[in-house]
C-alpha positions as CSV (number, residue, x, y, z in Angstrom):
1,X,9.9,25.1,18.3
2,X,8.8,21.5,18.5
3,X,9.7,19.8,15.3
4,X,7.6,16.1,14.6
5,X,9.4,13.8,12.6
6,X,7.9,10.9,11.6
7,X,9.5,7.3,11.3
8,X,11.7,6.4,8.3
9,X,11.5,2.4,7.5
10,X,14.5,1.2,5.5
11,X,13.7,-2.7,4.3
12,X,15.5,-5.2,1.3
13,X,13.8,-4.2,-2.1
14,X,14.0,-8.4,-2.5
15,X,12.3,-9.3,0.8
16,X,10.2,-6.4,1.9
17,X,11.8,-7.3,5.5
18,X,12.2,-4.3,7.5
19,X,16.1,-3.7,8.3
20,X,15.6,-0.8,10.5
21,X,12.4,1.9,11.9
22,X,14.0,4.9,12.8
23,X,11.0,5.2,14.9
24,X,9.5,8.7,15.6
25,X,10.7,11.8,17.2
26,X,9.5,14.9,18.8
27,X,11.3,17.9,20.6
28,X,14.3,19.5,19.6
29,X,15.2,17.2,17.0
30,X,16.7,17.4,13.5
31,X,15.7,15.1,10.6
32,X,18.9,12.9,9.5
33,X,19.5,12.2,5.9
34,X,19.7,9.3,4.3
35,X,23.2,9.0,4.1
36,X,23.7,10.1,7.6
37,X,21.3,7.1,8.7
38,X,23.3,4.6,7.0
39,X,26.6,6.1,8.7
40,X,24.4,5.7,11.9
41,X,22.6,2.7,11.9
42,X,24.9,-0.7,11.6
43,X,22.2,-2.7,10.2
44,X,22.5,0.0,7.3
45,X,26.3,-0.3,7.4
46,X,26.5,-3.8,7.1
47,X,24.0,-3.7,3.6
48,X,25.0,-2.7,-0.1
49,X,22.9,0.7,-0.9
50,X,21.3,-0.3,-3.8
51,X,19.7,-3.3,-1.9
52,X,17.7,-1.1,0.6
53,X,14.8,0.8,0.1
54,X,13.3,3.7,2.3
55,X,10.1,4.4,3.1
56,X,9.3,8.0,4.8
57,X,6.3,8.3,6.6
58,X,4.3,11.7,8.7
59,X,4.2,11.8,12.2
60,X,1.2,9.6,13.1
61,X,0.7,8.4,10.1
62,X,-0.2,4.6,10.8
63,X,0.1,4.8,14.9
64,X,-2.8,2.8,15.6
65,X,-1.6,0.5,13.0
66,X,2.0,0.3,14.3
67,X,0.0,-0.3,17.9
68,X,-1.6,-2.7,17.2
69,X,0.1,-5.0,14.5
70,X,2.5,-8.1,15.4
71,X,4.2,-7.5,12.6
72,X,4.6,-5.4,9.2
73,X,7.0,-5.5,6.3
74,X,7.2,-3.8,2.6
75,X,5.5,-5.5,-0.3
76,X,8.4,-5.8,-2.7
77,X,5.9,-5.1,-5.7
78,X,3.3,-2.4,-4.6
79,X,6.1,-0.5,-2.3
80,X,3.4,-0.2,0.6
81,X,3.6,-1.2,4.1
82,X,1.4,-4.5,5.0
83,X,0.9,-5.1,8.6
84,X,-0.2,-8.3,10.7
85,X,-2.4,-8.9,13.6
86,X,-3.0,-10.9,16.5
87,X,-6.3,-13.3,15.5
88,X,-8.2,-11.5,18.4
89,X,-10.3,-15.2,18.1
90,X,-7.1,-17.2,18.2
91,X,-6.3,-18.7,22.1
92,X,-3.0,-18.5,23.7
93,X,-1.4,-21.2,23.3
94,X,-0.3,-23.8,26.3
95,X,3.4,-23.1,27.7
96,X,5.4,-25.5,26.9
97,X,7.5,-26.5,29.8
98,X,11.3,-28.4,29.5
99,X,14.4,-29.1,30.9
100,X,16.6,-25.5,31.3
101,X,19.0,-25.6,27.7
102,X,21.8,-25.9,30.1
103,X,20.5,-28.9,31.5
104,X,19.6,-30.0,27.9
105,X,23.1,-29.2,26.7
106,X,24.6,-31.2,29.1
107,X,22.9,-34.9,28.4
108,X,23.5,-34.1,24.6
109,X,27.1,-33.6,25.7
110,X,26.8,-37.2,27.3
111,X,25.2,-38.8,24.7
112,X,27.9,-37.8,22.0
113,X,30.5,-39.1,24.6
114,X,28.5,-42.0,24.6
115,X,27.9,-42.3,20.7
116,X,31.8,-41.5,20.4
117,X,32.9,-44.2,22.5
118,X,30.5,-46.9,20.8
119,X,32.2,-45.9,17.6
120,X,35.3,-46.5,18.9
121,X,34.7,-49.5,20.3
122,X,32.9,-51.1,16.9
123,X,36.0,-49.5,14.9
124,X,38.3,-51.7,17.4
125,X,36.4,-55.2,16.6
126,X,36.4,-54.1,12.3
127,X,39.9,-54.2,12.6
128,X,40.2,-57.2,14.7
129,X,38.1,-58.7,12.3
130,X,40.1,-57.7,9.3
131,X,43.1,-58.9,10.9
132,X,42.0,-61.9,11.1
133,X,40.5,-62.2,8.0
134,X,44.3,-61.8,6.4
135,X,45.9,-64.3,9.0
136,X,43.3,-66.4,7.2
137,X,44.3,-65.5,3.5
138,X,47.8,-65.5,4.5
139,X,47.0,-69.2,6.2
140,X,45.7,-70.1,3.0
141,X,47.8,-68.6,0.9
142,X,50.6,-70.6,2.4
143,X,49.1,-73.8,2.4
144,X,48.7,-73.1,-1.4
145,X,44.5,-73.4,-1.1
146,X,44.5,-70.1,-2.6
């Protein structure tokens, strides 16, 4: 016998943000519990219970949807799945070419050597300066201006 099972989706109750689709499944299958998904599934694991809500669909129900959306999540108040879609009338955007982040890592990684050492270097004249600044109250101090 070929048993259907159809996707459970497991989201916050706060967010409506999906945590985890089971997905659906066909064949020689067995429906898991609950309980038994959240001993499975380490995004389940990793949440308090009471936070996570579960919706249980039928097989099929909403495949065109799930096909076609970019996107879908639970409305916190209604408890009923809300899909997005591509803006068929939207254009692809232009790539956006740059440097490889390796390549990008590497002149930050100069220019906080760089930064570092200008800080050191205007540290070194403060306290030249504030040196001399008491050789010049000390100065004074002797010569009894002050």
């Amino acid at each position: 016998m070929i048993n259907q099972i159809g996707r459970k989706i497991y989201y916050d109750k706060a967010t409506g943000n999906v945590i985890v689709d089971t997905g659906e499944m066909m064949g020689a299958v067995v429906e898991t519990t609950v309980d038994q998904d959240f001993e499975t599934y380490q995004a389940l694991k990793e949440r308090v219970r009471d936070t996570v809500g579960v919706i249980q669909l039928e097989f099929g129900q909403y495949a065109q949807d799930f096909a076609e959306c970019n996107g879908y999540r639970v409305n916190p108040e209604t408890l009923e799945l809300e899909f997005s879609y591509p803006d068929p009338n939207a254009t692809e955007p232009e790539p956006v070419y740059q440097k490889s982040l390796t390549e990008q890592f590497r002149e930050l990684e100069q220019q906080n050597a760089e930064l570092l050492l200008d800080l050191v270097m205007k540290d070194g004249r403060i306290t030249e300066v504030e040196q001399t600044q008491a050789n010049l109250i000390l100065d004074l101090t002797m010569k009894g201006v002050i």
